[in-house]
RONU-941642 format. One line per 2 residues: number of its first residue (from 1); their letters; for each residue x, y, z of C-alpha. Coordinates in steps of 0.5 Angstrom, whole numbers, plus 2048, in hexadecimal, padded with zeros to 3 digits. Layout:
residues N
NUM) a) X,Y,Z ~ ... $
This chain:
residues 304
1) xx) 967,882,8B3 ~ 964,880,8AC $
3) xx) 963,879,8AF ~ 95F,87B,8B5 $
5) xx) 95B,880,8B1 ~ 959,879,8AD $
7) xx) 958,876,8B3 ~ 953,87A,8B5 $
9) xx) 94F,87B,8AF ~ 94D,874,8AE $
11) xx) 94C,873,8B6 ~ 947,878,8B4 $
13) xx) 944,875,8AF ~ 943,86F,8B3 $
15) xx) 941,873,8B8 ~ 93B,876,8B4 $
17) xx) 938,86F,8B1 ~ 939,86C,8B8 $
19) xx) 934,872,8B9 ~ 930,872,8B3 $
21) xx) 92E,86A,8B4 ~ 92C,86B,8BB $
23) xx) 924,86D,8BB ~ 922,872,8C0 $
25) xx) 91C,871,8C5 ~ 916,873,8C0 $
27) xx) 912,87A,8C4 ~ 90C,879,8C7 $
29) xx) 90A,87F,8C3 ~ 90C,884,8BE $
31) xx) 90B,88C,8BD ~ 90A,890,8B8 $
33) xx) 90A,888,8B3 ~ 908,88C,8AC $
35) xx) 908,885,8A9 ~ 902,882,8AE $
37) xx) 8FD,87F,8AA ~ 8F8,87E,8B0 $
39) xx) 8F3,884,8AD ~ 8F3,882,8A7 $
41) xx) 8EC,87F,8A3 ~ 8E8,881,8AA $
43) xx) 8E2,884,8AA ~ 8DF,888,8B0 $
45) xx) 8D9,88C,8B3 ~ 8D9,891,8B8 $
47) xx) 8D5,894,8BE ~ 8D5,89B,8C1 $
49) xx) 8D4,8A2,8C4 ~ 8D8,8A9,8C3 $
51) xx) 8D8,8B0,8C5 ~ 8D9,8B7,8C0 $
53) xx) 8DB,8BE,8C0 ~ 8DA,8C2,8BA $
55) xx) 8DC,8C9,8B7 ~ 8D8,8CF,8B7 $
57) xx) 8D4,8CF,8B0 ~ 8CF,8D4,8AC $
59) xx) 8C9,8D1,8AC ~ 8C4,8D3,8A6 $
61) xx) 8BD,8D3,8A7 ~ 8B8,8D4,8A3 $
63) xx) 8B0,8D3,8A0 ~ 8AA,8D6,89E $
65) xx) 8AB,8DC,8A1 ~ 8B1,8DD,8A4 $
67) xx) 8B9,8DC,8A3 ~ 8BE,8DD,8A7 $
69) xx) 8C5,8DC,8A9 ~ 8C8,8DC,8B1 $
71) xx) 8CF,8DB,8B1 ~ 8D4,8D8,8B5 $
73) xx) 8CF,8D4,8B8 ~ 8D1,8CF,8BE $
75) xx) 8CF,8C8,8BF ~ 8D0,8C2,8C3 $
77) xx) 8CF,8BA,8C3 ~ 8C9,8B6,8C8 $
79) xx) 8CC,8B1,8CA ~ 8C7,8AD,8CF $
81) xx) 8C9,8AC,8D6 ~ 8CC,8A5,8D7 $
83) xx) 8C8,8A0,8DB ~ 8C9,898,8D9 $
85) xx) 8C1,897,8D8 ~ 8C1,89D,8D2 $
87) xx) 8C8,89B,8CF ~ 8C8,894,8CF $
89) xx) 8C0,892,8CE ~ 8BE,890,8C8 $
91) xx) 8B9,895,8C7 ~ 8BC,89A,8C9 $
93) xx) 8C3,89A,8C7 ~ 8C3,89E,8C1 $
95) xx) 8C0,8A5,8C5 ~ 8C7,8A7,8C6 $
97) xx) 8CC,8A9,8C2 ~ 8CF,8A3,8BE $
99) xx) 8D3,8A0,8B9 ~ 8D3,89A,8B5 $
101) xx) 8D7,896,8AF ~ 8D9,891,8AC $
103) xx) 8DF,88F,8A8 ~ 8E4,88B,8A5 $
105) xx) 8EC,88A,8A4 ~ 8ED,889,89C $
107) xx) 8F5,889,89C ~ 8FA,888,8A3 $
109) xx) 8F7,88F,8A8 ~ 8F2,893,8A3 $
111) xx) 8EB,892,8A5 ~ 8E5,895,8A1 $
113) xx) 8DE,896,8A5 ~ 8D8,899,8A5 $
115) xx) 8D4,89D,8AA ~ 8D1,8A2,8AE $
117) xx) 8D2,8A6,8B3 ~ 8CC,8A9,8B7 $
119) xx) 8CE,8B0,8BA ~ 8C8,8B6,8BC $
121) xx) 8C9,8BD,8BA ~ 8C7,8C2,8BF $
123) xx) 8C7,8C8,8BF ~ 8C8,8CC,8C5 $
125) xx) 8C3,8D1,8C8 ~ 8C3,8D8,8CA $
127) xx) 8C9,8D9,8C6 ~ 8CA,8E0,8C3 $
129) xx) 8CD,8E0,8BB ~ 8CC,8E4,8B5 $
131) xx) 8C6,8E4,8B0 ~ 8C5,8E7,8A9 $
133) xx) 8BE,8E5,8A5 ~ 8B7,8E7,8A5 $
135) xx) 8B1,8E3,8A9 ~ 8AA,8E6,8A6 $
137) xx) 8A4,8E8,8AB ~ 8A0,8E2,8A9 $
139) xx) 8A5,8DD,8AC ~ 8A7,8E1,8B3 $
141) xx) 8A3,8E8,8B5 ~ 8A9,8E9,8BB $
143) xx) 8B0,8E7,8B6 ~ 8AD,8EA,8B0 $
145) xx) 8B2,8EE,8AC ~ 8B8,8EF,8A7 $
147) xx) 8BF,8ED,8AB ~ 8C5,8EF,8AA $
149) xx) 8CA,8ED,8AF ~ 8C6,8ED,8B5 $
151) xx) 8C7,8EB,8BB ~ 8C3,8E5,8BD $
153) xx) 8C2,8E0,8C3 ~ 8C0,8D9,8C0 $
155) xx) 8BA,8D8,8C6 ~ 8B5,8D3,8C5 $
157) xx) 8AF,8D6,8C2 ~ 8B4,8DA,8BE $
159) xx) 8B8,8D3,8BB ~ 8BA,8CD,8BD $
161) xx) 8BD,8C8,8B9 ~ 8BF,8C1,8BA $
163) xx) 8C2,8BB,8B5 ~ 8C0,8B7,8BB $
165) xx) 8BD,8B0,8B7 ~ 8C3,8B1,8B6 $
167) xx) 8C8,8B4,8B3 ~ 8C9,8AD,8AE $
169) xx) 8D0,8AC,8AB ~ 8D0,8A7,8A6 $
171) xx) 8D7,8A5,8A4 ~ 8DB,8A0,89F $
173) xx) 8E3,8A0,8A3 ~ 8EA,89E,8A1 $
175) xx) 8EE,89C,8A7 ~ 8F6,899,8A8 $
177) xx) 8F7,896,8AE ~ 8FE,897,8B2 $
179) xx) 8FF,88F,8B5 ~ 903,893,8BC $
181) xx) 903,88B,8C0 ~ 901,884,8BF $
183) xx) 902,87E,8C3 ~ 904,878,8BF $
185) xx) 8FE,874,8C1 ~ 8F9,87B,8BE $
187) xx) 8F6,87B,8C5 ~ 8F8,882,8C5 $
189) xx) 8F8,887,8BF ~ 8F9,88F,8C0 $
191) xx) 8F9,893,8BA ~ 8F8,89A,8B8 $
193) xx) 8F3,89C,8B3 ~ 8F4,8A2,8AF $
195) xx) 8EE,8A3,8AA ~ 8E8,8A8,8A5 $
197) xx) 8E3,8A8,8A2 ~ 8DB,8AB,8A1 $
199) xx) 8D5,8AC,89D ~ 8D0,8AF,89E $
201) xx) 8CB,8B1,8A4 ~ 8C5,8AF,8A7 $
203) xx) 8C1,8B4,8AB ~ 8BA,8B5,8AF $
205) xx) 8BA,8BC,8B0 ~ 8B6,8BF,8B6 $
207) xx) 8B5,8C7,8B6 ~ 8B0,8CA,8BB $
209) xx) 8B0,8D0,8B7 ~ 8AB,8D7,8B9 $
211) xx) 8A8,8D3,8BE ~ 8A6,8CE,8B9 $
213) xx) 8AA,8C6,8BB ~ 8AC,8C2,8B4 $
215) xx) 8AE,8BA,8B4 ~ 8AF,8B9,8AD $
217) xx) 8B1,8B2,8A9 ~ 8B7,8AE,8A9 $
219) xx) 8BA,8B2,8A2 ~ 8C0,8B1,89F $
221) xx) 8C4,8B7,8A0 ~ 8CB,8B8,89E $
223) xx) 8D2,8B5,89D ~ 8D7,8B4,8A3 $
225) xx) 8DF,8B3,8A2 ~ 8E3,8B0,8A9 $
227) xx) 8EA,8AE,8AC ~ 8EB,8A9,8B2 $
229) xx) 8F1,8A6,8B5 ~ 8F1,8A2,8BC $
231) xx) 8F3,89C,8BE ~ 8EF,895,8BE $
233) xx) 8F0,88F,8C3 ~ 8EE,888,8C0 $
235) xx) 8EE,882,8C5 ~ 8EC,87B,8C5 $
237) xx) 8EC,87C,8BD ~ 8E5,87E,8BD $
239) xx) 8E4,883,8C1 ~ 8E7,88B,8C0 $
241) xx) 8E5,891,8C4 ~ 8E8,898,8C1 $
243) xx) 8E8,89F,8C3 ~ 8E9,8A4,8BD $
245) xx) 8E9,8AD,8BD ~ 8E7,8AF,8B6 $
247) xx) 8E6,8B5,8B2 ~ 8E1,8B7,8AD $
249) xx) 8DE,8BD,8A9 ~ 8D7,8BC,8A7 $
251) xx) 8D2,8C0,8A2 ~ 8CB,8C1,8A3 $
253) xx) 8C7,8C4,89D ~ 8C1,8C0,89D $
255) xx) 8BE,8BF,8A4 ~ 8B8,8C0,8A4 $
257) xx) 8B3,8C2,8AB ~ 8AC,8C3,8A8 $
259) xx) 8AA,8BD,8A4 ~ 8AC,8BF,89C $
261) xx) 8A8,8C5,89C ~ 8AF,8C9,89B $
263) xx) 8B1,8CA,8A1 ~ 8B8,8C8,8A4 $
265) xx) 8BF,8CA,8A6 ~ 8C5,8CA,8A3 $
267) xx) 8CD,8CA,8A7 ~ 8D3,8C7,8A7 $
269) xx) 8D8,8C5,8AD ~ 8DD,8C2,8AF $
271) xx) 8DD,8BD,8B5 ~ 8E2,8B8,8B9 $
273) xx) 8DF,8B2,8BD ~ 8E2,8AC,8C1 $
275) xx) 8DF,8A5,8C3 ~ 8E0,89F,8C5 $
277) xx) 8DE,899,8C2 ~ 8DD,891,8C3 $
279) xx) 8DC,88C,8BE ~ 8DE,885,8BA $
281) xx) 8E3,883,8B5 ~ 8E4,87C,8B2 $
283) xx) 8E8,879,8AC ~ 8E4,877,8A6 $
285) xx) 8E8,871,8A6 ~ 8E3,86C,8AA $
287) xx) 8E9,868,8AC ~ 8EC,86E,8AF $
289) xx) 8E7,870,8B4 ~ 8E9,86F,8BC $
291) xx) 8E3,86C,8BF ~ 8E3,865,8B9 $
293) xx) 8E8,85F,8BC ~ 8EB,85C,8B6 $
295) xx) 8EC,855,8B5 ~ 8F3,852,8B5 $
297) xx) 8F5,84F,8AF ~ 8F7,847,8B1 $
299) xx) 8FE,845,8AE ~ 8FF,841,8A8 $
301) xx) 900,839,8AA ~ 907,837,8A9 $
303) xx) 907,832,8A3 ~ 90B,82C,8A5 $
């Protein structure tokens, strides 16, 4: 017993070495490769279009003459009807609501960008909400008076308003990207973005108010904070196309619809928004880049 219990330990330990000797069949991909090196240095840019739901918010609104709050006030996102001509012309693309970016991998998948996504803020007519505030008779003889919780419905003589020119966020973001699947060759790589950021807010408000219509200017407004996540395809090693959901809370005190002579809203809300996006990616190593042919190095002549 004691002998062939030897016997088959060394049969084993030959068996194991054997084994360890013979190279497996190298795979034709990999999942969930932490270790790929294929993001690593590459700059990229991004084109693309989104949709939006935001909270219910209390809006201030406020001016010579008149100050007011109507609260739990609802909006929606005005997003152009799809045609080929309006999304993918050159003068045209930029009406819908949009998102742009540019970024750049720093170390392994974390990537930092700068961007905007262009979103429009509408809020929706005809509603019922509370008021509280005072509007003086030299702006509106029909709604002049002292509110205190009143019932009122946002018609458009009364107030309309919109962020619509848009409801601009301009953002600086940190992201991580999760390598899920790649091919050996790096013709395929799918990865799963998780990422945040902000700054602050770029608004042209439009306000029809007691039956008065203001466009105001493109005016800095406020400051924004976000978090995404969604996957991210890369093909051919310089293309890419992602479709992301994001979350993000946005504050509004300095949005101004009658040029500077004080007038303007002031409101928080939170909003979710997803898009899809197209774009480009490249190594900023030049001999990396899959469209350059390399030249074979020619052997060293054999001394004789």
């Amino acid at each position: 017993m004691k002998y062939a219990l030897i016997f088959l330990l060394i049969l084993g330990s030959l068996s194991s070495k054997a084994t360890d000797d013979q190279s497996p069949k190298e795979k034709k991909y990999k999942f969930f490769d932490v270790h790929d090196k294929f993001y690593q240095k590459r700059i990229y840019v991004y084109w693309g279009y989104n949709r939006d739901r935001y909270s219910t918010s209390d809006i201030n609104i406020y001016g010579k003459g008149f100050n007011f709050t109507i609260y739990d006030v609802a909006a929606h996102d005005k997003q152009a009807p799809f045609s080929a001509a309006l999304y993918f012309g050159p003068t045209t693309l930029s009406i819908p609501q949009y998102n742009y970016r540019a970024g750049f991998f720093i170390k392994d998948n974390i990537h930092v960008s700068v961007g905007l996504d262009h979103m429009k803020y509408v809020m929706t007519q005809n509603q019922t909400v509370q008021m509280s505030g005072y509007i003086d008779s030299s702006v509106s003889q029909k709604y002049a008076g002292v509110y205190n919780n009143k019932t009122m419905v946002m018609t458009p003589d009364f107030v309309q308003l919109q962020h619509t020119n848009g409801l601009n966020s301009v953002t600086a973001d940190v992201a991580w990207l999760l390598p899920i699947f790649h091919t050996n060759n790096d013709i395929i790589h799918i990865g799963w973005n998780f990422g945040t950021g902000g700054v602050f807010m770029v608004t042209r408000t439009q306000v029809h108010f007691m039956g008065v219509y203001y466009n105001n200017y493109f005016h800095f407004s406020g400051v924004t904070c976000n978090a995404y996540t969604g996957p991210r395809i890369d093909l051919w090693k310089c293309f890419f196309f992602a479709a992301e959901i994001k979350g993000g809370y946005v504050y509004l005190p300095w949005a101004p619809f009658e040029g500077t002579n004080g007038s303007g809203v002031v409101h928080h809300f939170t909003y979710g928004e997803y898009y899809i996006v197209g774009g480009l990616s490249f190594p900023l190593d030049k001999s990396e880049y899959p469209f350059i042919k390399r030249k074979k190095k020619k052997a060293a002549p054999v001394s004789g």
